[in-house]
N, C-alpha and C positions, 0 to 999 in steps of 0.2 A: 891638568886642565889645558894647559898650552900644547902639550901631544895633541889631545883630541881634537881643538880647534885646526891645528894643522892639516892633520889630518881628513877634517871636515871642507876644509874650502880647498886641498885638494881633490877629493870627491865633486866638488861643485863644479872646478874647474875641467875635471875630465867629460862630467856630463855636460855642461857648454860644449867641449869641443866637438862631442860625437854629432851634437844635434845639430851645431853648424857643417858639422863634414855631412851629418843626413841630406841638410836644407843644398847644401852646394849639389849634390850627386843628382837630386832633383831639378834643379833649375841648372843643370848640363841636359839630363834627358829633355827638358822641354824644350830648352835651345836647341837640339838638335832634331825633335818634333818641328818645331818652327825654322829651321834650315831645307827642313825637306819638302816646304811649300812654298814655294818662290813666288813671292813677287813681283813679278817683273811685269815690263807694259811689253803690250801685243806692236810686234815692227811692221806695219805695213810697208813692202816693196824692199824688204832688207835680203840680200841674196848670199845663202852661204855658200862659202867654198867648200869643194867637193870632201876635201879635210876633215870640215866640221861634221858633214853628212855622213862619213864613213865611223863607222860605233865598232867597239873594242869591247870584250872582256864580256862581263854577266848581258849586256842588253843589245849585245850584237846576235841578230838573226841567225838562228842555229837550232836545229832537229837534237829533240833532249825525248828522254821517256817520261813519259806523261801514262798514267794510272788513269782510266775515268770511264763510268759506264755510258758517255756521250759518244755516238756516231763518229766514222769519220766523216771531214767535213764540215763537220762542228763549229765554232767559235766559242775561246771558254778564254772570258777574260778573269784574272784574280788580281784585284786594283792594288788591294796591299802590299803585292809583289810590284805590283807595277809591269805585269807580262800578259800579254796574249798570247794564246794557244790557239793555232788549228791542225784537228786532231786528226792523226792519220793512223792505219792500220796498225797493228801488231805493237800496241802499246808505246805509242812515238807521237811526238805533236810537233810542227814549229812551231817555236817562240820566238817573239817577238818583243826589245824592249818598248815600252807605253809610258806615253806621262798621260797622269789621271786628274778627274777632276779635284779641288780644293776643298778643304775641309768646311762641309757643309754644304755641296755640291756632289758628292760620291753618291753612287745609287749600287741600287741588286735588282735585277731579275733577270726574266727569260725573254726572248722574241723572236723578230726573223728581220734580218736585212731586209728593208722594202725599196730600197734602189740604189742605183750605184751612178755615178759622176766625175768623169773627167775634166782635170783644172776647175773644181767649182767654184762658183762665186762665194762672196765674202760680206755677210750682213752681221755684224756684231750686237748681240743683243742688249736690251735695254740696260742692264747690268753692267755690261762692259763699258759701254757708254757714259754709264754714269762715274764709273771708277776713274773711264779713259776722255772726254768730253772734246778731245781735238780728235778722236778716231773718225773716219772717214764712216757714213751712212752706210756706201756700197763701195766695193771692189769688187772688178772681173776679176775674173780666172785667170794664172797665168802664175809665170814665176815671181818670186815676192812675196805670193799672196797666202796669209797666216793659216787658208785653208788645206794649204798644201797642193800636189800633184793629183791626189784622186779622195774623194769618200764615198762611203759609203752610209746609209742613211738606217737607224734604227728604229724599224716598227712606225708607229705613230708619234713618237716621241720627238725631241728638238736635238735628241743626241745622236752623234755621228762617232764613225772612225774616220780620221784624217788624216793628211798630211802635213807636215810643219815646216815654216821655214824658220824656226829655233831650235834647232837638232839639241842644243847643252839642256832644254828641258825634260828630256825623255829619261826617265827615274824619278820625274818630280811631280808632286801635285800642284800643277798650274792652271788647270782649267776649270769651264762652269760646268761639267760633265759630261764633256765628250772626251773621247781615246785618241791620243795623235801619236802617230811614228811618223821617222824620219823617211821622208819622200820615197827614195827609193826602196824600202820595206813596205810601205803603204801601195805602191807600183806592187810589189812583187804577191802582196796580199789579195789585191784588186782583180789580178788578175786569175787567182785559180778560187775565189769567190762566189758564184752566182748568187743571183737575187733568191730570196727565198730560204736562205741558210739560214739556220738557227745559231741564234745564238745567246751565251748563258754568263751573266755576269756577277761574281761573285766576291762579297767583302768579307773579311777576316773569320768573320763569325760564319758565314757560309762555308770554311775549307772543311 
């Protein structure tokens, strides 16, 4: 009788442990689910040094092969990577690393850049405001400013590709649904871009 009961609340004991090593291995993924949405506040007039602006490794600007029946020309963001694409010939895109919007904020579809903006200005919308309530109405253009160096304007929408002056946010979901890279990538995008470009954004379940 005394075997068996040992035996038995051994057994008990081992299933407690697995359940808590279950419940820990999940609440590691969700903490690092919620690691990779920063919340941080928006810096108006915070100026990086060239240091910060210069990116290393997976989300530094670099021509990788890209598979896809989309044009060159193209623009093919995939948010979950956190990378834009513009696609060029012979099976090759540059990518670009992106910080995307926050969870509940990410979007899909299709469009066409409908304009484009040097140093634009800076109107933070009602959201931000409410989150941020000392944020500034307006900011011009210029350096500092959380819009970055250049965007570009999607479709009819409120969403933009821009520039940032938080370069440590590019890999992370920190926005209301716009695409930023760091300044001089969003320069270097802006520039072989025209108005009119399509472009195709796609989330997890889209690949």
């Amino acid at each position: 009788m005394g075997f068996a009961r040992t035996t038995l609340w051994r057994l008990m004991l081992a299933s407690s442990a697995l359940f808590l090593l279950g419940f820990a291995s999940v609440a590691q993924a969700a903490g690092a689910a919620q690691e990779d949405e920063m919340q941080i506040d928006d810096q108006p007039g915070y100026l990086p040094s060239p240091e910060e602006e210069n990116l290393s490794g997976p989300f530094e600007r670099q021509v990788v092969f890209f598979r896809t029946t989309e044009a060159p020309g193209t623009i093919v963001v995939h948010t979950a990577d956190r990378y834009l694409y513009l696609v060029q010939p012979d099976n090759r895109a540059i990518r670009y690393g992106i910080g995307v919007g926050r969870d509940g904020f990410q979007w899909a579809g299709m469009h066409k850049i409908s304009r484009k903006q040097e140093w634009p200005d800076w109107r933070p919308p009602p959201e931000m405001i409410q989150r941020q309530p000392y944020l500034p109405r307006f900011m011009a253009g210029g350096p500092g400013n959380p819009m970055g160096a250049r965007a570009l304007y999607i479709g009819t929408t409120v969403y933009r590709i821009h520039g940032t002056n938080q370069p440590q946010t590019i890999g992370h979901a920190v926005s209301s649904g716009c695409f930023r890279l760091v300044n001089n990538d969003v320069i270097d995008l802006y520039s072989r871009v025209p108005v009119g470009t399509k472009i195709v954004v796609k989330q997890a379940a889209d690949l």
